[in-house]
VEXDREN-2710 file (C-alpha; in Angstrom, 1 decimal):
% VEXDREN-2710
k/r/px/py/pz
1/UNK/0.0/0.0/0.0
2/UNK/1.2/3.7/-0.6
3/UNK/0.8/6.7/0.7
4/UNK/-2.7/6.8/-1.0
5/UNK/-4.1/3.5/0.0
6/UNK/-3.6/4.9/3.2
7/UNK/-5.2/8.2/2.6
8/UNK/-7.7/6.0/1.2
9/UNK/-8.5/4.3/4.1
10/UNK/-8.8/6.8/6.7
11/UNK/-11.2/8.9/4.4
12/UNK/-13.1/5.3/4.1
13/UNK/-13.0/4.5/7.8
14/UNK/-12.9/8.0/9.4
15/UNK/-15.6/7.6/11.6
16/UNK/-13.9/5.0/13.2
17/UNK/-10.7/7.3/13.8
18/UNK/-12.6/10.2/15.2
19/UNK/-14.4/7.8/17.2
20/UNK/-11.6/6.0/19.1
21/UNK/-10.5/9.8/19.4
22/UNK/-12.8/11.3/21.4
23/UNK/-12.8/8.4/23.1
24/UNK/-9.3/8.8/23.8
25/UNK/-9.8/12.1/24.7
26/UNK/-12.0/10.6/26.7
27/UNK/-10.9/8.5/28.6
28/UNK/-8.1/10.9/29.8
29/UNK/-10.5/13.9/31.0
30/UNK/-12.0/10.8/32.7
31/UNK/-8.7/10.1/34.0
32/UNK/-8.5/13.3/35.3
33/UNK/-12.0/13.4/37.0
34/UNK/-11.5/10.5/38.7
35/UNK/-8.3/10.6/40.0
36/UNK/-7.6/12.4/43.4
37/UNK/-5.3/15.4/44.1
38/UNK/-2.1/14.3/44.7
39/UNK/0.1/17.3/46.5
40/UNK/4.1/17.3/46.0
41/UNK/6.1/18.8/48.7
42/UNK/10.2/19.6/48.4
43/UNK/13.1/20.1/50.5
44/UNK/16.8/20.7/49.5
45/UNK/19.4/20.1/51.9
46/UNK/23.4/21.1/51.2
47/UNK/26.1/18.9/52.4
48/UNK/29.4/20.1/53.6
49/UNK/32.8/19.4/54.8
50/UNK/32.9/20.2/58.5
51/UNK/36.8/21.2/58.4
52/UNK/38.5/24.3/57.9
53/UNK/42.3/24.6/56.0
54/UNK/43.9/24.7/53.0
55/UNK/42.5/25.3/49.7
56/UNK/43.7/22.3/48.8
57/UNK/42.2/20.5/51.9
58/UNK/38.7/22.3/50.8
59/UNK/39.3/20.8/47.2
60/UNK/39.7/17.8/48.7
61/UNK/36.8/17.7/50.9
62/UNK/34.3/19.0/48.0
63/UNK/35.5/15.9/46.1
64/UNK/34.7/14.4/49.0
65/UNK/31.3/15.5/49.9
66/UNK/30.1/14.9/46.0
67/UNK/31.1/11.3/46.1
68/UNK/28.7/10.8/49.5
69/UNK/25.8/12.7/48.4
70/UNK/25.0/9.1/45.6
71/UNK/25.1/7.4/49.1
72/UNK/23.3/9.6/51.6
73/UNK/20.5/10.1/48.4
74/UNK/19.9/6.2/48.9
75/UNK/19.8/6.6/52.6
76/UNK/16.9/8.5/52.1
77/UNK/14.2/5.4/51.6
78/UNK/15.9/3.2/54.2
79/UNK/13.5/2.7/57.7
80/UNK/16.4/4.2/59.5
81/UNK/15.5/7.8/58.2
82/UNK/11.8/7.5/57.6
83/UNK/11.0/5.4/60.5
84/UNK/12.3/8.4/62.8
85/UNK/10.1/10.7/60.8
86/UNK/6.2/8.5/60.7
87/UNK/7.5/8.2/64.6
88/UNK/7.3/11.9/65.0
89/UNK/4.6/12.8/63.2
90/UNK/2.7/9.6/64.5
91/UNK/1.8/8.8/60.9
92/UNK/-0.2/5.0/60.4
93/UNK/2.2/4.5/57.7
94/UNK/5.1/2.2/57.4
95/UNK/8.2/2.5/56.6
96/UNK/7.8/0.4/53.4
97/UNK/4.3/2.6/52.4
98/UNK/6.4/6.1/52.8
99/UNK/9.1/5.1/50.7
100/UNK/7.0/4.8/47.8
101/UNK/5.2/8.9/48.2
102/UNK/9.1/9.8/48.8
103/UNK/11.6/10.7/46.1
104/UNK/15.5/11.9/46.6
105/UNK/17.3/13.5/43.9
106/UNK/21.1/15.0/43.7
107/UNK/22.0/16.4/40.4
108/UNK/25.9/15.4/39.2
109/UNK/28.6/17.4/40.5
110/UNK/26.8/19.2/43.0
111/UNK/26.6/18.6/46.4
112/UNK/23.2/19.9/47.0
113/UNK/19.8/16.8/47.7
114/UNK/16.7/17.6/47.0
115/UNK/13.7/15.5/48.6
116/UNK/10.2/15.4/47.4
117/UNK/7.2/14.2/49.1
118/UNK/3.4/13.4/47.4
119/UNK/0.2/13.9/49.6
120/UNK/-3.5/13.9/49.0
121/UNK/-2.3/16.7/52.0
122/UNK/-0.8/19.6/50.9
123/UNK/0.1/20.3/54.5
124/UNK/0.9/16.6/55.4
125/UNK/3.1/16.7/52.3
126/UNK/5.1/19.5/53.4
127/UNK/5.2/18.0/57.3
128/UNK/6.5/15.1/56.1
129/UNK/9.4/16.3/53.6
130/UNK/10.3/18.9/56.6
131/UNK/10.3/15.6/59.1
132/UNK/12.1/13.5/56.1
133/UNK/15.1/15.9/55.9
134/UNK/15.3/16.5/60.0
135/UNK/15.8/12.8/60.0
136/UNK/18.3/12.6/57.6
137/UNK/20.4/14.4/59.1
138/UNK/20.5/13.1/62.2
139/UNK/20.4/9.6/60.6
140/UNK/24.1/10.8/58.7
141/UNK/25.5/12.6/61.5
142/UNK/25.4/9.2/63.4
143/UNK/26.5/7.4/60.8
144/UNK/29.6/9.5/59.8
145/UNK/30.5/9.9/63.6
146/UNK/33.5/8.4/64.3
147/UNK/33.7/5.3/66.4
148/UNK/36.6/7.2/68.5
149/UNK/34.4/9.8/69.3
150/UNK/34.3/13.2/68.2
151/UNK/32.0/15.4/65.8
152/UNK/31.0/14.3/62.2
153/UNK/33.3/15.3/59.7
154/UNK/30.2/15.7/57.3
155/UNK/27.4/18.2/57.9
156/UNK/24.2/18.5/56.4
157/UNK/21.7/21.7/56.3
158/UNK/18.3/22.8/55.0
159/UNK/18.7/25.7/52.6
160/UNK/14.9/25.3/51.0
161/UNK/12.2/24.5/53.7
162/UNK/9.3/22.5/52.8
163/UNK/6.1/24.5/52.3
164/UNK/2.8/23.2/51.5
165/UNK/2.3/23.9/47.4
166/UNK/-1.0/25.7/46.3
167/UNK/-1.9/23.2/43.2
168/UNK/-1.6/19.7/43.4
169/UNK/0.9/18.3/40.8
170/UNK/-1.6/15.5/39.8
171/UNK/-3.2/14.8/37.4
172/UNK/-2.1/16.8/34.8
173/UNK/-5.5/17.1/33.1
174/UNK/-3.9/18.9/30.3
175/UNK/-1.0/16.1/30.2
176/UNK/-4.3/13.5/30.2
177/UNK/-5.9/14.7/27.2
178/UNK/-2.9/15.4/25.4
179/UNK/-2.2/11.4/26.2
180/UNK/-5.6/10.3/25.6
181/UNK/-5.6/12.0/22.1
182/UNK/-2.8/10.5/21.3
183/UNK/-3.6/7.3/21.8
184/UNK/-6.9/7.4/20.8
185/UNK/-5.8/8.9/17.5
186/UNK/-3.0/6.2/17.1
187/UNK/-5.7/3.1/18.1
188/UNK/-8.2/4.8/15.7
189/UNK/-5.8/4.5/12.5
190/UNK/-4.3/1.3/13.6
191/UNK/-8.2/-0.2/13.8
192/UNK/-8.7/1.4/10.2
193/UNK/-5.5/-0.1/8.8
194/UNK/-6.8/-3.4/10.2
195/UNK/-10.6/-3.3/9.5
196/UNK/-8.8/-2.1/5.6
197/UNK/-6.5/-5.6/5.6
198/UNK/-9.1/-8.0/6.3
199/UNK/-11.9/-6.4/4.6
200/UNK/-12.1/-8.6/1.5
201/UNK/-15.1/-6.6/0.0
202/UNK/-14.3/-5.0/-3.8
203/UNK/-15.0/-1.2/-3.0
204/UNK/-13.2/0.2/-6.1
205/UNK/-11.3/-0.4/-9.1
206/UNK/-8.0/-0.8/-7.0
207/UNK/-9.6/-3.3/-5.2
208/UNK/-11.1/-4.9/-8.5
209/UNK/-7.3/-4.9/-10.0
210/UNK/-6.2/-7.3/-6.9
211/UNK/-8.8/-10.1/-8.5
212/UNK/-8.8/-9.5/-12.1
213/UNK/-6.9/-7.4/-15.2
214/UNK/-10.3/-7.7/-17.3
215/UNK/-11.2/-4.1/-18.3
216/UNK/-13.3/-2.2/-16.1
217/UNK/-16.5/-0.7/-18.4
218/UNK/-18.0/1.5/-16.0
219/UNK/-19.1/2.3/-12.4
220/UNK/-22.8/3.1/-11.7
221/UNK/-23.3/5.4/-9.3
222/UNK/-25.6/5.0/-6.3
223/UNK/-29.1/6.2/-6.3
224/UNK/-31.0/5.9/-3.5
225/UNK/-34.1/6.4/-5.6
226/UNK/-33.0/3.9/-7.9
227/UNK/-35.0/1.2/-6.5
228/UNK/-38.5/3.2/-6.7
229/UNK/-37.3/4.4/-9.7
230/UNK/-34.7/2.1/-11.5
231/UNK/-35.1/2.7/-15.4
232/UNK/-32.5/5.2/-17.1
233/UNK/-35.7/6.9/-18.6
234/UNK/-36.8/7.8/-15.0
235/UNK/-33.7/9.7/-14.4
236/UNK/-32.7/13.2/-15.5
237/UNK/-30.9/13.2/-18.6
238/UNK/-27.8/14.7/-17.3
239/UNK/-27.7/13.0/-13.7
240/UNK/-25.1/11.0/-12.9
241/UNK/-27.1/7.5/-12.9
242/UNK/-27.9/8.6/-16.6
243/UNK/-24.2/9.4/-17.1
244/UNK/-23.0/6.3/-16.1
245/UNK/-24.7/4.0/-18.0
246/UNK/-23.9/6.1/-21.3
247/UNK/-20.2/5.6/-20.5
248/UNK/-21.0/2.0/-20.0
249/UNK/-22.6/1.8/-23.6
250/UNK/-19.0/3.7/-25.0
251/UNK/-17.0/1.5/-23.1
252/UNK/-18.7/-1.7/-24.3
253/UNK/-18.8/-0.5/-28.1
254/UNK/-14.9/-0.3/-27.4
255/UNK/-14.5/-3.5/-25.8
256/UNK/-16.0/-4.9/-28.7
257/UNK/-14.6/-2.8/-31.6
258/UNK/-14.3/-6.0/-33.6
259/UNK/-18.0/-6.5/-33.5
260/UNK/-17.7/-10.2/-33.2
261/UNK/-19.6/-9.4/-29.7
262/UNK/-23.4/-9.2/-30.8
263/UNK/-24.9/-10.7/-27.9
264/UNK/-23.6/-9.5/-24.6
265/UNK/-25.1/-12.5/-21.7
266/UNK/-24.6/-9.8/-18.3
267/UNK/-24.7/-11.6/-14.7
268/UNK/-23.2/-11.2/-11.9
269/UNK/-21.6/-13.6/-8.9
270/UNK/-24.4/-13.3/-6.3
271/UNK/-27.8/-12.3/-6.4
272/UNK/-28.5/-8.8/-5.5
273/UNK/-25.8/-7.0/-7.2
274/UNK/-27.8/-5.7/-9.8
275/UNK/-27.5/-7.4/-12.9
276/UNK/-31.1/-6.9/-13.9
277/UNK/-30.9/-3.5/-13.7
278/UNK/-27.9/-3.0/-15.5
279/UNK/-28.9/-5.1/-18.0
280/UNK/-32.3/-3.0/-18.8
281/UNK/-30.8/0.4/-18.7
282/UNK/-28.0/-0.8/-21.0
283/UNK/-30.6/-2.0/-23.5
284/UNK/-32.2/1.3/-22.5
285/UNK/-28.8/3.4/-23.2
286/UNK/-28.0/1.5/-26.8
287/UNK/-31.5/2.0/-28.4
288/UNK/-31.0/5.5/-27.5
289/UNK/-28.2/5.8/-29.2
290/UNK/-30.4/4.7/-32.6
291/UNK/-29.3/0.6/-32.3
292/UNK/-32.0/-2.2/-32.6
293/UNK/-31.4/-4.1/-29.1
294/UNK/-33.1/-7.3/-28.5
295/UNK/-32.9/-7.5/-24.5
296/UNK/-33.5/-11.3/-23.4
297/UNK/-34.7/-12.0/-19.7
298/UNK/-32.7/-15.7/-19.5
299/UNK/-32.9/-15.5/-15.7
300/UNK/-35.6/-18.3/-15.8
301/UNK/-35.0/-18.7/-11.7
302/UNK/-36.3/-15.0/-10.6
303/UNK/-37.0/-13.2/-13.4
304/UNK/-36.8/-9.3/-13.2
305/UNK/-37.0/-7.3/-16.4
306/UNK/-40.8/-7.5/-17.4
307/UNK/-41.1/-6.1/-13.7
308/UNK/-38.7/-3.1/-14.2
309/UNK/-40.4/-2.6/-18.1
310/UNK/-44.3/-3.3/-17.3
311/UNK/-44.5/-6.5/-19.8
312/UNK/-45.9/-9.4/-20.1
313/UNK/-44.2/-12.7/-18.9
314/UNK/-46.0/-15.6/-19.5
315/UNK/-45.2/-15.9/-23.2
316/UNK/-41.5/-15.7/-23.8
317/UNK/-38.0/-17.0/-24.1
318/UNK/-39.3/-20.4/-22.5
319/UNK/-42.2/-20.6/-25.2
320/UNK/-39.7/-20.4/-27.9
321/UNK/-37.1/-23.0/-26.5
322/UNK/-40.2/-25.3/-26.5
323/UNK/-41.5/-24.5/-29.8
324/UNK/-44.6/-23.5/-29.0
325/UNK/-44.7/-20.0/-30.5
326/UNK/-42.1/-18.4/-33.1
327/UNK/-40.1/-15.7/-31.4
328/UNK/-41.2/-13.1/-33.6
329/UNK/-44.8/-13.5/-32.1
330/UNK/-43.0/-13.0/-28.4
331/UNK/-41.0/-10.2/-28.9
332/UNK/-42.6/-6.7/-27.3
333/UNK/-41.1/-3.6/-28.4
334/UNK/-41.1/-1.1/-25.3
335/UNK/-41.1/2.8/-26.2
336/UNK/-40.8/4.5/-29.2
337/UNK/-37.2/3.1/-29.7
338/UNK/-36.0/-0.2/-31.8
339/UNK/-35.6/-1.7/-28.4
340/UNK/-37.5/-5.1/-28.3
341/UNK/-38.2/-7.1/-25.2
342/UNK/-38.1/-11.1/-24.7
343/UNK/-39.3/-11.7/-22.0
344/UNK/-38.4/-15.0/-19.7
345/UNK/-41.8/-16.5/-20.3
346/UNK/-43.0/-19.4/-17.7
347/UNK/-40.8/-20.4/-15.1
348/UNK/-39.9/-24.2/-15.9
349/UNK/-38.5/-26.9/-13.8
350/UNK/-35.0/-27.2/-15.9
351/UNK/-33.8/-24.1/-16.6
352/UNK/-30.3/-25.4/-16.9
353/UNK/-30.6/-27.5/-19.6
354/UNK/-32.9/-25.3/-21.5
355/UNK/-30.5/-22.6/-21.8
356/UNK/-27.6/-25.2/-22.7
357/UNK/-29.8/-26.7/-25.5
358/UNK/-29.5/-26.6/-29.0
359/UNK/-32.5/-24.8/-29.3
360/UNK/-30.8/-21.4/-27.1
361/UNK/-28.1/-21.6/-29.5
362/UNK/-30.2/-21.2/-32.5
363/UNK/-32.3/-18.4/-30.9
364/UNK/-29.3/-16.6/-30.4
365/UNK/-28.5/-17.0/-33.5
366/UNK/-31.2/-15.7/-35.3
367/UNK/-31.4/-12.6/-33.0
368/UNK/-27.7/-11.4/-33.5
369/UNK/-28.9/-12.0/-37.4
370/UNK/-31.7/-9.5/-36.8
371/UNK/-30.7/-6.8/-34.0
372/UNK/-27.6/-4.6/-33.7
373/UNK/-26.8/-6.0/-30.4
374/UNK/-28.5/-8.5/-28.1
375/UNK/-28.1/-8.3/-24.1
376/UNK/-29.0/-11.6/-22.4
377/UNK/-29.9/-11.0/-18.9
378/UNK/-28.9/-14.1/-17.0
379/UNK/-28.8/-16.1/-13.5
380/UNK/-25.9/-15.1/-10.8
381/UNK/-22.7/-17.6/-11.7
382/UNK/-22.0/-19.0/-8.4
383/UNK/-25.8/-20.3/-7.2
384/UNK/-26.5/-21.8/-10.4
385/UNK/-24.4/-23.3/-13.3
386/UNK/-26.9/-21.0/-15.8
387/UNK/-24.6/-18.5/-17.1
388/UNK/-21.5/-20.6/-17.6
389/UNK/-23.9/-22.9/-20.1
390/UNK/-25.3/-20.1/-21.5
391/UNK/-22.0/-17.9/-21.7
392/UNK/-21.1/-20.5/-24.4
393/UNK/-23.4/-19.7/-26.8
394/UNK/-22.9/-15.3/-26.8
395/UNK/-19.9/-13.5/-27.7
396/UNK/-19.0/-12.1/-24.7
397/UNK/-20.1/-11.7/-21.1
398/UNK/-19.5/-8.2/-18.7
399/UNK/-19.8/-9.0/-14.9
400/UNK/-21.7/-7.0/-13.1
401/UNK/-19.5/-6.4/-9.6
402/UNK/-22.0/-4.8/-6.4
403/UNK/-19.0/-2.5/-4.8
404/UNK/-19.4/-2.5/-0.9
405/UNK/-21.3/-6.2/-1.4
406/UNK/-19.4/-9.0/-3.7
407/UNK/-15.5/-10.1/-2.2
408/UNK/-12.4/-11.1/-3.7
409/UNK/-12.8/-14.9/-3.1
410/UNK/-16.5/-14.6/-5.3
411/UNK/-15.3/-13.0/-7.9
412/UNK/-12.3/-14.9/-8.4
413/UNK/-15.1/-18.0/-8.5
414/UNK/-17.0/-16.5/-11.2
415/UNK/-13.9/-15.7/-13.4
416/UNK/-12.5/-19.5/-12.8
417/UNK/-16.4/-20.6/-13.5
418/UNK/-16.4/-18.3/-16.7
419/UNK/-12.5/-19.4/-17.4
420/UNK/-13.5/-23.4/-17.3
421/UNK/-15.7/-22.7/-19.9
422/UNK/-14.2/-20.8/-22.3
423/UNK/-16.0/-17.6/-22.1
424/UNK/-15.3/-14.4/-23.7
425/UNK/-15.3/-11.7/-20.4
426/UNK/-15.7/-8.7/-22.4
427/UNK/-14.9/-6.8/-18.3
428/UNK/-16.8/-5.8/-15.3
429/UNK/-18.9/-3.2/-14.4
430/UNK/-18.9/-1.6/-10.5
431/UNK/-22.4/-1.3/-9.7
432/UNK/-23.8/1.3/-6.7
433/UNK/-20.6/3.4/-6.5
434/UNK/-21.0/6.3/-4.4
435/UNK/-21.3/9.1/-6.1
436/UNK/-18.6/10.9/-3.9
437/UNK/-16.0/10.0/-1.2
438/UNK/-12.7/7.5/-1.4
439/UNK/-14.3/4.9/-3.6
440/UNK/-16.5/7.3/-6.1
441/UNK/-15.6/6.5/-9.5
442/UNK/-17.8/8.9/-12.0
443/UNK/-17.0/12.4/-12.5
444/UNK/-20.2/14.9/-12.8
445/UNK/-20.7/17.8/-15.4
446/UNK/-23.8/19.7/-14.5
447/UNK/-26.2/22.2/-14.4
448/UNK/-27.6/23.0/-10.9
449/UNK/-30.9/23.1/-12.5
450/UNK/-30.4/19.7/-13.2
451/UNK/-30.0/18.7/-10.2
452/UNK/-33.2/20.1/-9.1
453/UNK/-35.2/18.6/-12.0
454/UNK/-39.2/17.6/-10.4
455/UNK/-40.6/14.2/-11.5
456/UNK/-42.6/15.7/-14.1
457/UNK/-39.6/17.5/-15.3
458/UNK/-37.7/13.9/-15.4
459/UNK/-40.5/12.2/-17.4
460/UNK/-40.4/15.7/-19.8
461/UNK/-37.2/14.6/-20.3
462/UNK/-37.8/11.5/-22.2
463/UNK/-39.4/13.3/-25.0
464/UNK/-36.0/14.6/-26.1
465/UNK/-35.0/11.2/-27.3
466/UNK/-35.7/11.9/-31.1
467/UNK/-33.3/15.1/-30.8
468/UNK/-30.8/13.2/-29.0
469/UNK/-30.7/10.5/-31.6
470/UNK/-28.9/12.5/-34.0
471/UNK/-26.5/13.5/-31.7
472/UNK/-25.5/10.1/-30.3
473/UNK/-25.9/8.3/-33.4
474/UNK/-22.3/9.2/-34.8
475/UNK/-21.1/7.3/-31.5
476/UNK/-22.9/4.1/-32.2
477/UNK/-21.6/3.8/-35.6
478/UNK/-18.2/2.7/-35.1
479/UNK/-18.2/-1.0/-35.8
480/UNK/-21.4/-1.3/-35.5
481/UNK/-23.9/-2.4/-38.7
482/UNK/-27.0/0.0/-39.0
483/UNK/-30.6/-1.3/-38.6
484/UNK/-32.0/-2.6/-41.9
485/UNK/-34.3/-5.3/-40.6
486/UNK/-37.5/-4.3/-39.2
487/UNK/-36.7/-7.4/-36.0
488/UNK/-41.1/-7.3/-35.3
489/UNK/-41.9/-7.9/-39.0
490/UNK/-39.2/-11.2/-39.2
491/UNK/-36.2/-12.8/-37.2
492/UNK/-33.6/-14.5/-38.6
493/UNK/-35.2/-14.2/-42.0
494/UNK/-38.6/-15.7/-40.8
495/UNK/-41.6/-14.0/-41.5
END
């Protein structure tokens, strides 16, 4: 990962980071609250040389003193100094307990030792660093007393008295929230990091490129209204839904610049990614552009398109496959473009093998004889073996990926399934992008008006086809045969 993944992932997962922030920041105000006062009291004491002489002699001595101050800064936590001091202040302490709230200190080459009590007392503090000192020095001038009598050669003195401070030196609430910020901040982006690395879900096409090198034909954008309203014609011309499905179109046409391509089969690797959809609108998008598209509903499991169109289902692509009817008596043209419907017809109890017959193959056939381009909407690959028999008889298939939904270890099953077969993956299409954020893939050119447009002003919209047309029709040229078969009058020839 580089320095963008990374960006990548904290824009992705920054509620997460902000959330183990505050409650960081938190947890050390809480810190803070709940921890008492503590008081620190200090004492400094100077040791000296109790001689007189030379200057030499006092040289001497000073090198002297500094090598005993290490020793009597030790002395300081024994019980033979504080022992003498919870005695006199009749403290129910031991000697053990006050050795832990007391702290002695000598910087180097000096000869000055600095004690330091802590308190939930500011005045007990101070009492007890005053005590503390008192006893050290009676504790040293015993112990430095010659055992032939006389004075001490070593003297010690208070220069700094103990006096009860004003503030108590903990907690440092401002040292706590620092602290808790820190680490909060620091547990936030490790937690996004992590959550990143064993997320397995395909979010965007960096995250496609780990499973597959097949070309990436578009990203739809997310529409919350798409599933009251899920037809491109229900959309504002210029929104981005609209947009992306005319990139889609461009990007297809260019996938397939060799036109061997006519029928495209689209499915995806688990239900719910929105296959169907994509599918329709595609259909939609290409007879828009002045094609004659034959959309097939081959999903003979849960069949969706005559749903999303208004049609009719109980005579279609089942009814040919069995002969019943001729397909040119099934076919429904929907709108006022060459854009003719098959619909999936009666659900029957082999779907499998009907789509792997002889019969499929022949229908196919015909219609890539009499349409511009034929999109086959089909079953997901890995709940049913559906596609992959049916993938054999189009020339090529587009996967349709739902980003935030379908992982690595599914999609690298559907292109294995797809592999096995010999199928022609034409690429993949990211369906429900967001529109914005980390993983947004479209980029918008609007009008704010646009953006504004009323339902009636949507469904005004549609009228425009006709001028449109003209417009569009220079991009669906390129490799692509015009219209000169009428497909309701005869398919295949067929009248």
């Amino acid at each position: 990962m580089d320095l963008r993944d990374y960006l990548r992932v904290l824009r992705r997962n920054w509620i997460l980071v902000v959330a183990l922030t505050l409650i960081g920041l938190l947890a050390g105000g809480a810190s803070s609250v709940l921890t008492k006062p503590t008081y620190t009291a200090d004492t400094q004491l100077f040791v000296a040389i109790q001689s007189s002489g030379s200057v030499q002699e006092l040289q001497q001595g000073n090198t002297f003193s500094q090598a005993r101050v290490q020793s009597y800064v030790k002395t300081v936590g024994s019980p033979a100094v504080l022992q003498p001091a919870i005695d006199d202040l009749g403290l129910d302490v031991t000697a053990e307990e006050l050795a832990a709230r007391v702290k002695a200190s000598s910087e180097i080459n000096t000869v000055l030792i600095e004690i330091a009590v802590m308190d939930q007392s500011p005045v007990q503090a101070a009492a007890i660093a005053q005590a503390v000192a008192n006893s050290l020095i009676r504790t040293i001038d015993s112990l430095e007393r010659p055992k032939t009598g006389g004075s001490s050669p070593v003297g010690l003195s208070i220069i700094k008295p103990a006096k009860a401070p004003s503030a108590p030196s903990a907690p440092n609430t401002r040292m706590n929230l620092l602290a808790g910020l820190v680490i909060g901040l620091a547990m936030g982006i490790a937690a996004a990091i992590l959550r990143s690395t064993l997320d397995s879900r395909i979010r965007n096409e960096a995250d496609l490129r780990r499973v597959t090198d097949a070309p990436l034909l578009g990203g739809i954008s997310f529409d919350q209204d798409a599933s009251k309203r899920p037809l491109l014609t229900q959309c504002a011309p210029q929104s981005p839904r609209s947009e992306s499905f005319r990139q889609l179109r461009t990007n297809l046409q260019f996938a397939n610049v060799s036109g061997h391509a006519r029928s495209v089969l689209i499915t995806s690797s688990l239900p719910g990614e929105g296959k169907s959809t994509t599918a329709t609108n595609l259909s939609i998008a290409l007879a828009q552009a002045g094609l004659s598209v034959c959309l097939v509903d081959a999903d003979l499991r849960r069949p969706m398109v005559n749903e999303y169109l208004g049609l009719d289902r109980n005579a279609g692509l089942t009814t040919a496959l069995l002969g019943t009817s001729d397909v040119n008596d099934l076919l429904q043209q929907w709108s006022d473009d060459n854009l003719f419907v098959l619909t999936s017809g009666q659900i029957p109890p082999n779907p499998s093998e009907l789509l792997g017959s002889e019969e499929m193959k022949q229908l196919i056939t015909r219609l890539e004889q009499a349409f511009d381009t034929v999109i086959i909407d089909a079953p997901p690959l890995l709940p049913v073996t559906d596609s992959a028999v049916l993938s054999q008889h189009v020339g090529g298939v587009v996967i349709v990926a739902g980003s935030q939904k379908l992982r690595y270890q599914d999609l690298e099953k559907s292109l294995a399934a797809l592999a096995m077969v010999g199928s022609n993956v034409l690429g993949v299409v990211l369906n429900r992008i967001p529109a914005k954020g980390p993983d947004s893939y479209s980029y918008t050119y609007y009008s704010h008006d646009e953006m504004h447009l009323k339902p009636s002003e949507v469904s005004n919209g549609a009228n425009q086809k006709t001028r449109r047309r003209s417009a569009e029709a220079s991009e669906a040229q390129s490799g692509i045969r015009p219209a000169t078969v009428f497909p309701g009058e005869h398919v295949g020839g067929r009248r």
